[in-house]
One Martini backbone bead per residue (centre of mass of N, CA, C, O) as a GRO file, in nm:
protein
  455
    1UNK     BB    1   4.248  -7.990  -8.422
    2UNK     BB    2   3.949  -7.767  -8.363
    3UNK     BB    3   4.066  -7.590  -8.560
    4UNK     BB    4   4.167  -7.339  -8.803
    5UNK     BB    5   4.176  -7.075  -8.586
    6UNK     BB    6   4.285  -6.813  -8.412
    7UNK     BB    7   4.176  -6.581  -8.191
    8UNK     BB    8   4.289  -6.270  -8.014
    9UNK     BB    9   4.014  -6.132  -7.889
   10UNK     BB   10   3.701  -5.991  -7.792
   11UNK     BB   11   3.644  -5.751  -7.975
   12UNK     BB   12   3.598  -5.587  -8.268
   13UNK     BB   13   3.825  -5.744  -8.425
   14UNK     BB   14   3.776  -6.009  -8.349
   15UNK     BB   15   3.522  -6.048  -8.408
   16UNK     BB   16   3.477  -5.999  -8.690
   17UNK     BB   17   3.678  -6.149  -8.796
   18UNK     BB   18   3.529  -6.442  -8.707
   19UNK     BB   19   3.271  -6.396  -8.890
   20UNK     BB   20   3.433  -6.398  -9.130
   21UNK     BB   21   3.549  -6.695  -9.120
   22UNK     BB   22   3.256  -6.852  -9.018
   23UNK     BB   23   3.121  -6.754  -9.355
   24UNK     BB   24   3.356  -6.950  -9.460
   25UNK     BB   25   3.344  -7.247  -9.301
   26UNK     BB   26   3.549  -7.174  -9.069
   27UNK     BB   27   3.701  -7.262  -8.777
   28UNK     BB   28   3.699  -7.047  -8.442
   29UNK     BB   29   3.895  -6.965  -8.192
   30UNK     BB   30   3.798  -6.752  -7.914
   31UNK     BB   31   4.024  -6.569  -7.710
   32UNK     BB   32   3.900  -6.430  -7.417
   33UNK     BB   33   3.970  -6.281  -7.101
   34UNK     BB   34   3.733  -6.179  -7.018
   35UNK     BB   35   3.582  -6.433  -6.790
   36UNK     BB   36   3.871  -6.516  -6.551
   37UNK     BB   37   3.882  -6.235  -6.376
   38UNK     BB   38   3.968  -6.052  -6.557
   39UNK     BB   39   4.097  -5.745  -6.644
   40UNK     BB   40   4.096  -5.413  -6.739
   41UNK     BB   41   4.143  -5.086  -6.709
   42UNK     BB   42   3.833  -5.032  -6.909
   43UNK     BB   43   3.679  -5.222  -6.863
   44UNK     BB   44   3.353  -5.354  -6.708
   45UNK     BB   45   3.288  -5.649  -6.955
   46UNK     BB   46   3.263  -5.945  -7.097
   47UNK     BB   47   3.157  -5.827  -7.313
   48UNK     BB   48   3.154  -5.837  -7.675
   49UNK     BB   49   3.236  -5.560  -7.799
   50UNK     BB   50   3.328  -5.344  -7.621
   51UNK     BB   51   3.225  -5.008  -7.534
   52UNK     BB   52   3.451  -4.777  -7.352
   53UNK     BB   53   3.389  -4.537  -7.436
   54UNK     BB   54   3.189  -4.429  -7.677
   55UNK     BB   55   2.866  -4.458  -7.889
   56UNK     BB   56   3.026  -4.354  -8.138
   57UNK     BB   57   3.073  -4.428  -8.529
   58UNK     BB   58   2.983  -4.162  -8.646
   59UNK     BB   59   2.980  -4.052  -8.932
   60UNK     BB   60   2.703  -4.204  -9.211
   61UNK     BB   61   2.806  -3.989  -9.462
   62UNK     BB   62   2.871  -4.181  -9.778
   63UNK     BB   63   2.925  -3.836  -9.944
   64UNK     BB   64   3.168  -3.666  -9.729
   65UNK     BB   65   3.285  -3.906  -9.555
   66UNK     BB   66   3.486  -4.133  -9.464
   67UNK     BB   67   3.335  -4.320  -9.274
   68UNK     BB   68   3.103  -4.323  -9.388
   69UNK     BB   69   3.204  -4.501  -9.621
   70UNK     BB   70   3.330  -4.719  -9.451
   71UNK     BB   71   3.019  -4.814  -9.380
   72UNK     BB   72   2.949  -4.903  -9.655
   73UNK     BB   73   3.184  -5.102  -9.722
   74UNK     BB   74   3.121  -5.300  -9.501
   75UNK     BB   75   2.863  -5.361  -9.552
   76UNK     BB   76   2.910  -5.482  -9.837
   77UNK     BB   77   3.088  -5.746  -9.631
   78UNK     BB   78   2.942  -5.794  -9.410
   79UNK     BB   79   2.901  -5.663  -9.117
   80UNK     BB   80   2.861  -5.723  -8.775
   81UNK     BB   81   2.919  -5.411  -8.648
   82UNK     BB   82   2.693  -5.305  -8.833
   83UNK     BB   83   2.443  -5.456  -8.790
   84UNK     BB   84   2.486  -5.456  -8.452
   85UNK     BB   85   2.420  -5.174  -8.477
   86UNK     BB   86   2.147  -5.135  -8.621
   87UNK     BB   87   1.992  -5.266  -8.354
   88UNK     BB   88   2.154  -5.012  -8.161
   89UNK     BB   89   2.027  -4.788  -8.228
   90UNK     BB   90   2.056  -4.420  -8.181
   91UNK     BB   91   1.966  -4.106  -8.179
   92UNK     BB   92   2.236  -3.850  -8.409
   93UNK     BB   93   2.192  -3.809  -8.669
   94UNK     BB   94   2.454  -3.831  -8.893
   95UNK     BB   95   2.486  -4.048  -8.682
   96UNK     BB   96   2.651  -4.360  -8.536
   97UNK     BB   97   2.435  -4.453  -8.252
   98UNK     BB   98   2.476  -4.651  -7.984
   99UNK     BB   99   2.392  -4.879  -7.759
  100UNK     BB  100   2.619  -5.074  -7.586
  101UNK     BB  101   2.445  -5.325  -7.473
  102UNK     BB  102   2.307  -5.420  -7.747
  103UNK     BB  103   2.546  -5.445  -7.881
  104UNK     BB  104   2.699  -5.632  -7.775
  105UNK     BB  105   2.479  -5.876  -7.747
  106UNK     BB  106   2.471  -5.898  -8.076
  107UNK     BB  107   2.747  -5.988  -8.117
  108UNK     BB  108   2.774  -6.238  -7.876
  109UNK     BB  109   2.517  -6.389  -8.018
  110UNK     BB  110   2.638  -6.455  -8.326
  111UNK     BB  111   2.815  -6.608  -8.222
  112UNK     BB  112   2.743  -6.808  -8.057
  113UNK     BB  113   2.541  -6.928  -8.286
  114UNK     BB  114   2.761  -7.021  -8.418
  115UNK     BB  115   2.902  -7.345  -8.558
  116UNK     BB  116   3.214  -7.201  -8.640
  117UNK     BB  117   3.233  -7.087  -8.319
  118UNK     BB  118   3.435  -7.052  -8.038
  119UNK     BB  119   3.430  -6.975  -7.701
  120UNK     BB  120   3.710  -6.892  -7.518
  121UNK     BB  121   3.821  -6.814  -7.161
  122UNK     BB  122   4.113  -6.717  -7.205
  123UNK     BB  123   4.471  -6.675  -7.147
  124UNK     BB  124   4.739  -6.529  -7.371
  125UNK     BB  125   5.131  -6.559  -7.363
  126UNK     BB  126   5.135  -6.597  -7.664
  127UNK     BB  127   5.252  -6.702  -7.962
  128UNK     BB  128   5.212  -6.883  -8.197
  129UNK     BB  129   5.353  -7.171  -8.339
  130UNK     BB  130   5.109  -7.424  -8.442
  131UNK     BB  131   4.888  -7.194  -8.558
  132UNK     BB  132   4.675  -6.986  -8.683
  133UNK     BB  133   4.669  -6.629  -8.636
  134UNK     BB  134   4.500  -6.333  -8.450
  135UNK     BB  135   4.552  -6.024  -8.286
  136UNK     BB  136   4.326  -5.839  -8.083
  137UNK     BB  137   4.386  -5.670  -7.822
  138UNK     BB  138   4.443  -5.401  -7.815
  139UNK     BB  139   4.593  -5.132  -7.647
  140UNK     BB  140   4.556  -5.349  -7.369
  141UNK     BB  141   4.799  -5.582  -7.363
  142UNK     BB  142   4.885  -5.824  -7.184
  143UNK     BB  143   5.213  -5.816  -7.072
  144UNK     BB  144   5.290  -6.125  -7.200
  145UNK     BB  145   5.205  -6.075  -7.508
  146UNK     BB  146   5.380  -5.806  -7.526
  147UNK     BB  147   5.616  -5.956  -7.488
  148UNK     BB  148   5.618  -6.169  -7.714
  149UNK     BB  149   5.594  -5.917  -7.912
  150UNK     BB  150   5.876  -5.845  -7.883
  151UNK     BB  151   6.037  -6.085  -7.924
  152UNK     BB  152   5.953  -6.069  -8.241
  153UNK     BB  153   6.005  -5.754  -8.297
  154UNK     BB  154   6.118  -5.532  -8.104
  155UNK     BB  155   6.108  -5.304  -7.870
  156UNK     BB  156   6.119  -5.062  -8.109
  157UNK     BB  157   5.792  -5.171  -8.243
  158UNK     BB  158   5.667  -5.123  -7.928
  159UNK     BB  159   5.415  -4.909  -7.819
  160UNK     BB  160   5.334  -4.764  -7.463
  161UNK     BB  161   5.309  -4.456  -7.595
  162UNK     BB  162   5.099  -4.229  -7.740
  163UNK     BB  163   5.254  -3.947  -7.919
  164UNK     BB  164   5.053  -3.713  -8.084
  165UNK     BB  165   5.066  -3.557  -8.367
  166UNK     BB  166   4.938  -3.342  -8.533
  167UNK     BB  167   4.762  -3.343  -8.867
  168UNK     BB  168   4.775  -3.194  -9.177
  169UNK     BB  169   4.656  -3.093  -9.450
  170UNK     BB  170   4.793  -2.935  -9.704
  171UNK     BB  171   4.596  -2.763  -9.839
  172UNK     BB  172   4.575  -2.637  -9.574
  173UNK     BB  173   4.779  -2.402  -9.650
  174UNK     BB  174   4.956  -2.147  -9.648
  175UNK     BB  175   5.205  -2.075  -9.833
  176UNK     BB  176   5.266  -1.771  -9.848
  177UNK     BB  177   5.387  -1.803  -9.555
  178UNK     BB  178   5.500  -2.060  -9.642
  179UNK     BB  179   5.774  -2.305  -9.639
  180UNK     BB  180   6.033  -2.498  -9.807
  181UNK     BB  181   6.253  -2.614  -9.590
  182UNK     BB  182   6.586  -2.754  -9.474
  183UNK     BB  183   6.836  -2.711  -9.230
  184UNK     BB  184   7.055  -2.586  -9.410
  185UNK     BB  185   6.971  -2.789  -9.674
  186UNK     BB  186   7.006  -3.079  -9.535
  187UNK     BB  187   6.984  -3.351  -9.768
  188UNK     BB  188   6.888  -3.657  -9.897
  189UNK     BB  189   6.809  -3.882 -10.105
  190UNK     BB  190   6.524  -3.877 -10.008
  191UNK     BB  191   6.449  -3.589 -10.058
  192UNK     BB  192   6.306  -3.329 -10.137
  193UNK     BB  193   6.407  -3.117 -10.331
  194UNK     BB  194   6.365  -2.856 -10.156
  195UNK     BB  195   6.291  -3.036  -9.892
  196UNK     BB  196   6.109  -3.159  -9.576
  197UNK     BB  197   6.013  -2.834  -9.447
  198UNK     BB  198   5.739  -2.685  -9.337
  199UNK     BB  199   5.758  -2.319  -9.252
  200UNK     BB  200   5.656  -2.122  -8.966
  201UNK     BB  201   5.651  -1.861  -8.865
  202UNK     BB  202   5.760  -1.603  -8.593
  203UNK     BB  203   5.737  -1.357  -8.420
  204UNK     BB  204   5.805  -1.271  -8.074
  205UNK     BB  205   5.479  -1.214  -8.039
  206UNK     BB  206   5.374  -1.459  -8.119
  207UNK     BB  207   5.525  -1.662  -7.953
  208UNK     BB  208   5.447  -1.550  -7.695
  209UNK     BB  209   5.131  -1.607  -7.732
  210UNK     BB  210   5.180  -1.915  -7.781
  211UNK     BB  211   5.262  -1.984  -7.504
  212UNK     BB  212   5.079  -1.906  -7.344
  213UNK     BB  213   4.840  -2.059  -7.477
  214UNK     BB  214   4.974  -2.323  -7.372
  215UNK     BB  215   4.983  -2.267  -7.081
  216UNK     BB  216   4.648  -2.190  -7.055
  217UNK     BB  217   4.558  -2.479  -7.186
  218UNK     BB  218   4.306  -2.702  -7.195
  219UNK     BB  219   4.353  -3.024  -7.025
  220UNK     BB  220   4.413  -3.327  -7.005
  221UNK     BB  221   4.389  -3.626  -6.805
  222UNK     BB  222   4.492  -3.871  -6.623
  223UNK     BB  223   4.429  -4.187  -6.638
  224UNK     BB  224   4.498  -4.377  -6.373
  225UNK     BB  225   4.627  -4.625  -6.529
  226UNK     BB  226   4.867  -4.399  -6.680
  227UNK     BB  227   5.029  -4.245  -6.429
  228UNK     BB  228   5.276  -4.430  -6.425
  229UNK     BB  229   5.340  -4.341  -6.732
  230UNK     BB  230   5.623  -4.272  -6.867
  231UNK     BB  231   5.804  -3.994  -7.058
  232UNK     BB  232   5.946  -4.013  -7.365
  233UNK     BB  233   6.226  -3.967  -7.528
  234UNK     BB  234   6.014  -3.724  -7.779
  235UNK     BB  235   5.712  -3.746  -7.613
  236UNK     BB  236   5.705  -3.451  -7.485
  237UNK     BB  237   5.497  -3.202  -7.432
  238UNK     BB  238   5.487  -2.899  -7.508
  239UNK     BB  239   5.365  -2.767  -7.248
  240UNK     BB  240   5.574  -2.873  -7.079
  241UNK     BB  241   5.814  -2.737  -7.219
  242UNK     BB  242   5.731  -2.471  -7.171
  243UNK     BB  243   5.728  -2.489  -6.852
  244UNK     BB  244   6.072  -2.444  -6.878
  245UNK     BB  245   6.025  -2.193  -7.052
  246UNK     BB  246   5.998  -1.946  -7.274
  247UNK     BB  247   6.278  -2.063  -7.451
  248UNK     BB  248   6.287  -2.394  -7.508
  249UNK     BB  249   6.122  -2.430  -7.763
  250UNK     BB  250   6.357  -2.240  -7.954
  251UNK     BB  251   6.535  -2.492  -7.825
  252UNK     BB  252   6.380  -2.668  -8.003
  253UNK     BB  253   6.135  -2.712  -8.231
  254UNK     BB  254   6.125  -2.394  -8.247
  255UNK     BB  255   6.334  -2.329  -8.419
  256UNK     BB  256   6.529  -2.106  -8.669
  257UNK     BB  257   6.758  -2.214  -8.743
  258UNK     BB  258   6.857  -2.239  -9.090
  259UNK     BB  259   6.602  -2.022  -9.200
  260UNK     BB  260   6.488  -1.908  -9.494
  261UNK     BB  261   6.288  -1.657  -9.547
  262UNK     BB  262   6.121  -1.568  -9.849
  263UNK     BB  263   5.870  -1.389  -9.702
  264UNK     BB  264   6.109  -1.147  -9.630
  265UNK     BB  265   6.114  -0.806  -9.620
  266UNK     BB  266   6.151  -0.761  -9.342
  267UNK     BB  267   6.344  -0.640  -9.013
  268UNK     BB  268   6.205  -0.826  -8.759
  269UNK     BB  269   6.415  -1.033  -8.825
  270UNK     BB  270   6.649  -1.201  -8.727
  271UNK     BB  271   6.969  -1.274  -8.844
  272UNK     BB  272   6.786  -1.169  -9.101
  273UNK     BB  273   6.542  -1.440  -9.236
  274UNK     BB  274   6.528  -1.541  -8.943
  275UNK     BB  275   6.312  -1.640  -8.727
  276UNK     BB  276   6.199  -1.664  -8.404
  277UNK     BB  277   6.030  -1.874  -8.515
  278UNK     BB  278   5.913  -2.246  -8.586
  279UNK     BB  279   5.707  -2.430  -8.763
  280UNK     BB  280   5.674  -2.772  -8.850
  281UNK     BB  281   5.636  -2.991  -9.132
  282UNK     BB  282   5.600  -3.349  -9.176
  283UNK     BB  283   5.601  -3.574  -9.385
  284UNK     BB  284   5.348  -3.890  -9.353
  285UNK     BB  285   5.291  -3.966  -9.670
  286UNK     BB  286   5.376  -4.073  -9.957
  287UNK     BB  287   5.134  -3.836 -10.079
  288UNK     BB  288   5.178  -3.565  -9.965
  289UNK     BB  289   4.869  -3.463  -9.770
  290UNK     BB  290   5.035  -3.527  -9.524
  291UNK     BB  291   5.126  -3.305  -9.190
  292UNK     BB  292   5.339  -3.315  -8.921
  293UNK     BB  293   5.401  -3.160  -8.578
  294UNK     BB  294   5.684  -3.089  -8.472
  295UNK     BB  295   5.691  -3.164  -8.146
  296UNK     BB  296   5.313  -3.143  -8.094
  297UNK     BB  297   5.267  -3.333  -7.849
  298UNK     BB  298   4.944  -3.331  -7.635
  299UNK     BB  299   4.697  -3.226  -7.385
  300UNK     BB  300   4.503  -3.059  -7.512
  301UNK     BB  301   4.246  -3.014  -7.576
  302UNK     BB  302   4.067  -3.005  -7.889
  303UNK     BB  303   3.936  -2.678  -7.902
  304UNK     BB  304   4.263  -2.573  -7.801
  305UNK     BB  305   4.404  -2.682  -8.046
  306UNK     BB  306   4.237  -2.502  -8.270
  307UNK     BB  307   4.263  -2.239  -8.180
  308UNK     BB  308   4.568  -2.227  -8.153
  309UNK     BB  309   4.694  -2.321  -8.440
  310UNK     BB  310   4.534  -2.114  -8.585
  311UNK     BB  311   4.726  -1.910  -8.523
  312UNK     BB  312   4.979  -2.020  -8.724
  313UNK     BB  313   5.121  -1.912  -8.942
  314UNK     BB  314   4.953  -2.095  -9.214
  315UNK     BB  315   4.702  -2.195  -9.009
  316UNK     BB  316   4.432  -2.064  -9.016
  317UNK     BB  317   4.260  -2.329  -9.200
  318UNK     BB  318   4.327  -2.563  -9.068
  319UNK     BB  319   4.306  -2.926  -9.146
  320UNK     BB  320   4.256  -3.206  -8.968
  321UNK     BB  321   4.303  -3.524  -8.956
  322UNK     BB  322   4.438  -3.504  -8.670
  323UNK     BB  323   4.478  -3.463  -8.290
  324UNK     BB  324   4.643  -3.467  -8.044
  325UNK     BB  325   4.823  -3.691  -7.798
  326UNK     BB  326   4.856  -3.865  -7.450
  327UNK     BB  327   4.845  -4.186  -7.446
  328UNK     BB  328   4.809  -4.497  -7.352
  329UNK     BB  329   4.934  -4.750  -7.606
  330UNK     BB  330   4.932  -5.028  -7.764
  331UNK     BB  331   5.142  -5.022  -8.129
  332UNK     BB  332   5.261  -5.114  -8.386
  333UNK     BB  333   5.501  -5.102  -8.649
  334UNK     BB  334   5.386  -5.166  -8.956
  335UNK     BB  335   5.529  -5.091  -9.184
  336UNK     BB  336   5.796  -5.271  -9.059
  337UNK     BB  337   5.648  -5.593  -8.936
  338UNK     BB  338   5.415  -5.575  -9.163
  339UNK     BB  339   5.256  -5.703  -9.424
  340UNK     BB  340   5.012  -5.658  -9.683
  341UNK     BB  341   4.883  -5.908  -9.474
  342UNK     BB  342   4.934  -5.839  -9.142
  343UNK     BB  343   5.163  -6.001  -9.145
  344UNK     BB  344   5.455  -6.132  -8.968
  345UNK     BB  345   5.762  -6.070  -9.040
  346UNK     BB  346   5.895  -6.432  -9.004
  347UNK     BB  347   5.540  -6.519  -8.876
  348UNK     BB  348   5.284  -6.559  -9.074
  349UNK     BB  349   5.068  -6.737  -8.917
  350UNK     BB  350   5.053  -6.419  -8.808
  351UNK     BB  351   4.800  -6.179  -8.753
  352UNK     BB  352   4.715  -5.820  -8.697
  353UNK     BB  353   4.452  -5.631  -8.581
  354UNK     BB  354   4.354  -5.294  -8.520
  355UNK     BB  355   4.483  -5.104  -8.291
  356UNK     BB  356   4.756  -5.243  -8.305
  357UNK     BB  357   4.804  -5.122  -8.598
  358UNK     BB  358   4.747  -4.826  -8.622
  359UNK     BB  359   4.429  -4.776  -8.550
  360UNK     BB  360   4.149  -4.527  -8.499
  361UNK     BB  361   3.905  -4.662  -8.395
  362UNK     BB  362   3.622  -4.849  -8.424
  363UNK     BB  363   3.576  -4.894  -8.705
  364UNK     BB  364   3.889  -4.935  -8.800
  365UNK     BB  365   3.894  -5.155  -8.601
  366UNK     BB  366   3.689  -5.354  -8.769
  367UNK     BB  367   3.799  -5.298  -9.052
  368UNK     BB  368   4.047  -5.489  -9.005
  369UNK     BB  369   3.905  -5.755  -8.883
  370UNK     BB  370   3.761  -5.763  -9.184
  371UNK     BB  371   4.055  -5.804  -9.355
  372UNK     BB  372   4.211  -6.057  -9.164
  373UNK     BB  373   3.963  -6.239  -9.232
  374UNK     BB  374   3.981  -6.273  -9.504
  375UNK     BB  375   4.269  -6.322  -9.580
  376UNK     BB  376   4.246  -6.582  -9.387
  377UNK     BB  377   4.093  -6.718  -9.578
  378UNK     BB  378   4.224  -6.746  -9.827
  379UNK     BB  379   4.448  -6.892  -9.726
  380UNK     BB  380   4.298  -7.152  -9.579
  381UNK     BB  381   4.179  -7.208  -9.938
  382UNK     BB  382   4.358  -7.141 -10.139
  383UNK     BB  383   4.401  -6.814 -10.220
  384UNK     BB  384   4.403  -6.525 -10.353
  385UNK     BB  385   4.483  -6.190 -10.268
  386UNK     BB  386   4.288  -5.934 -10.280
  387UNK     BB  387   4.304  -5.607 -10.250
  388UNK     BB  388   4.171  -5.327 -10.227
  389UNK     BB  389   4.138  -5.012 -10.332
  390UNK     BB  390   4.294  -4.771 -10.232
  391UNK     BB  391   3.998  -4.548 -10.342
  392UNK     BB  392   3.934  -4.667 -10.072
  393UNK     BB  393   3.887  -4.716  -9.744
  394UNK     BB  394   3.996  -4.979  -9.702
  395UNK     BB  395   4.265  -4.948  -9.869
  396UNK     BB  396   4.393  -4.681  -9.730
  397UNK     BB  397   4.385  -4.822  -9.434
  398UNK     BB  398   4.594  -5.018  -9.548
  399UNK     BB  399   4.818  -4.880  -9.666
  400UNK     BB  400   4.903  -4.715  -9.419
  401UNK     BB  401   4.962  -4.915  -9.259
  402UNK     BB  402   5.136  -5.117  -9.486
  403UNK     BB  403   5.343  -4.849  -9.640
  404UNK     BB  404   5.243  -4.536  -9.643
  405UNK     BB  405   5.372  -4.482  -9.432
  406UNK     BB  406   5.598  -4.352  -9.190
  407UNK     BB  407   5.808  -4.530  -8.971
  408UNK     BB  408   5.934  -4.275  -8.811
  409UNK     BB  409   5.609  -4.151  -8.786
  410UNK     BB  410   5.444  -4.334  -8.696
  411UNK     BB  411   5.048  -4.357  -8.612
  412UNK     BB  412   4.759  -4.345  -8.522
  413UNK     BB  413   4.457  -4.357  -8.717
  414UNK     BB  414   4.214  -4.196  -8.917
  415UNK     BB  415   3.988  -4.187  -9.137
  416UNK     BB  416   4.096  -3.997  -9.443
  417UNK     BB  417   4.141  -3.826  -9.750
  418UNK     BB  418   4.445  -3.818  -9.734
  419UNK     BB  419   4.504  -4.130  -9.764
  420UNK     BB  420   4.397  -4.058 -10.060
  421UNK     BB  421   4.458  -4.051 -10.391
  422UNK     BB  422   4.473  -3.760 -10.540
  423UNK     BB  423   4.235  -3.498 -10.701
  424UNK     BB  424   4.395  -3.223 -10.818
  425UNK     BB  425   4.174  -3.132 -11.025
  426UNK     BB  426   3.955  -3.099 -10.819
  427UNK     BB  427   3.767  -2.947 -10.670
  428UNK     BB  428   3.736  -2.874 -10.330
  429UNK     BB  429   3.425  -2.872 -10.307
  430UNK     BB  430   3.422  -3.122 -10.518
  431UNK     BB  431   3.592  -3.374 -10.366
  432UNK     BB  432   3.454  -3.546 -10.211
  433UNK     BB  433   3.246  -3.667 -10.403
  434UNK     BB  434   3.473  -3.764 -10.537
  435UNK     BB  435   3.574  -3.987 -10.394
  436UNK     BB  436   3.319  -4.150 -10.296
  437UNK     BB  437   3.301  -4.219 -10.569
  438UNK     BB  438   3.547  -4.390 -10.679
  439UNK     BB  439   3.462  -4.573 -10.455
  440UNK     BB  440   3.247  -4.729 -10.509
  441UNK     BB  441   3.331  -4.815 -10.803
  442UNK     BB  442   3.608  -4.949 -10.705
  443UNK     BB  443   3.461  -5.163 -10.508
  444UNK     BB  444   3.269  -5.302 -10.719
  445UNK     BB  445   3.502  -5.433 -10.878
  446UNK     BB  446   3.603  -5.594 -10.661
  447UNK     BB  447   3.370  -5.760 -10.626
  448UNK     BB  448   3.285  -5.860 -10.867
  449UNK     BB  449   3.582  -6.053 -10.846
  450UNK     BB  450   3.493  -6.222 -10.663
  451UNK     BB  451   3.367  -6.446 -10.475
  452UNK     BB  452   3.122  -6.606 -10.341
  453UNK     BB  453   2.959  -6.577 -10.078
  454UNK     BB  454   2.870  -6.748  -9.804
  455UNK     BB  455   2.593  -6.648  -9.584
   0.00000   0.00000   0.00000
């Protein structure tokens, strides 16, 4: 073998991956499969780390925003993509946005000049079973390889269609409106001691206003090779379901049956205390700082999810983590198959990057790429591997996909302050300023703690 790994992706995280360990002295076979003549049905060209989408890597504030943050901490580790972000920087103010062909260009001739690099354009259709291996294949994972990773991991394990509900912050939500209890009080062994879910009622006025305003909300369309991709049964868009009746939803997500709503004075809810309708929200992170809205997977484009939303008893102020969405996707369910070094459980010497793990943006999936990169070093130099501090953006971001997520609700996430250890003793106007000093203080220590990289 003339290499010491493979990666198998020549995108975002897989060439970070690449460069994280071919900087670390480790031989590194890059597999991409554009430029064999094969192509994704988003890209447009064989350059390595194409930007298919936007060509922002959002906001660059690494003192009040999540993002910003994760970019101070890439920096602080020699990312490459954040060096050849700078040499393609356009002005965007405090957002940081790439020329996208020069960013590619400048990430593509870096491996290429590194001399532990090999780029070999092939199609890989298997995982690898005689030595270790990186898989970013991201998103759009070509049908072999997406199969071969279903016989490792099991049907249900690997999502072909991303049906993804709104996630609100907790705290910006109004109790004072909503209540937390399960329907009918019933509970198991995990449940929260008052219940699993907050309750925003609507009175049977709200109801229809909120439901026109589904029927009325600007849509985003499929694009053209998505538009084959069934519905499954779980996550048909809130919309579709109100389009088939203006009972439907009320029979369905939004039902009130068994929800005694304590903040009923008056008789306007039948039934007693029950709601005419209720819109729940199910916790979605082991910190129960995010919370996702059950059954509201939806195609509305995003300023008319917040303008909807925010009618939502309860909800006038909500702050969103993510906001909803149903396009194509292929990403591991990683809290369940993934352990805490992103390698798959039963077949330790395969690790998977990026996208495909549940991580969703630019950076995030660069991010998750140059994490992949150093745990490989780590292992194939005989040394033991310390993740970051989840209080970084980096450790929440890592403790997200492998094993903070609830795997029954897993979904892709954006880097935000949700993910991160919560400070509730800050007030919440200078909250952000503190996560981001205690990230870079406690980042600061975990370098310190590392051996010398060479350069």
């Amino acid at each position: 073998m003339t290499h010491d790994i493979q990666i198998i992706g020549g995108g975002l995280a897989g060439s970070e991956a690449a460069w994280q360990l071919a900087r670390r002295g480790f031989r590194v076979r890059l597999s991409e499969m554009r430029g064999t003549g094969e192509m994704t049905p988003a890209h447009q060209t064989d350059g390595l780390a194409e930007l298919v989408c936007s060509n922002s890597f959002r906001s660059d504030d690494d003192e009040k925003n999540a993002v910003g943050l994760l970019h101070h901490e890439m920096r602080r580790l020699d990312s490459l993509v954040m060096r050849a972000g700078e040499v393609a920087r356009v002005p965007a103010g405090s957002a940081m946005a790439v020329d996208r062909d020069v960013f590619s260009a400048e990430v593509q001739k870096a491996l290429e000049e590194h001399p532990n690099i090999t780029i070999v354009r092939e199609r890989v259709d298997a995982l690898p079973t005689d030595h270790p291996a990186i898989v970013a294949t991201g998103p759009l994972t070509a049908a072999a390889l997406a199969q071969s990773i279903v016989g490792a991991t099991g049907q249900e394990r690997l999502a072909f269609f991303d049906a993804i509900a709104p996630i609100v912050h907790r705290d910006s939500i109004n109790m004072d409106v909503c209540w937390v209890q399960s329907r009918w009080d019933k509970t198991t062994s995990a449940s929260n001691p008052e219940g699993d879910y907050i309750n925003c009622p609507m009175t049977k006025e709200q109801y229809l206003a909120f439901h026109q305003g589904l029927m009325d909300g600007e849509k985003t369309e499929f694009k053209e090779w998505e538009e084959d991709t069934p519905y499954f049964d779980g996550c048909m868009p809130i919309e579709v379901m109100a389009s088939r009746g203006v009972e439907t939803l009320r029979y369905g997500p939004m039902k009130g049956v068994g929800l005694d709503n304590p903040h009923d004075t008056s008789e306007e809810f039948p039934q007693g205390k029950w709601p005419y309708a209720v819109v729940q929200l199910r916790q979605d992170n082991k910190l129960g700082t995010l919370w996702n809205m059950v059954g509201f997977q939806t195609k509305l484009k995003y300023g008319a999810q917040v303008e909807l939303f925010r009618t939502i008893p309860g909800l006038e102020n909500a702050e969103f983590a993510r906001l909803g969405g149903l396009h194509r996707n292929t990403f591991l369910n990683s809290p369940m198959v993934l352990d805490r070094q992103l390698r798959l459980k039963g077949m330790e010497r395969i690790r998977f990057a990026g996208q495909i793990t549940g991580c969703e943006g630019y950076v995030e999936s660069s991010a998750v790429g140059l994490m992949a990169g150093m745990m490989a070093a780590a292992e194939l130099a005989g040394e033991k591997w310390t993740a970051p501090p989840r209080t970084t953006a980096l450790g929440a971001l890592l403790s997200h996909i492998t094993g903070d997520a609830e795997a029954a609700t897993f979904q892709p996430m954006n880097v935000n302050f949700g993910l991160f250890p919560p400070l509730h003793e800050v007030k919440k106007k200078q909250r952000k300023e503190a996560y981001t000093s205690r990230a870079k203080a406690d980042l600061g220590e975990w370098l310190a703690e590392l051996e010398a990289v060479p350069a």
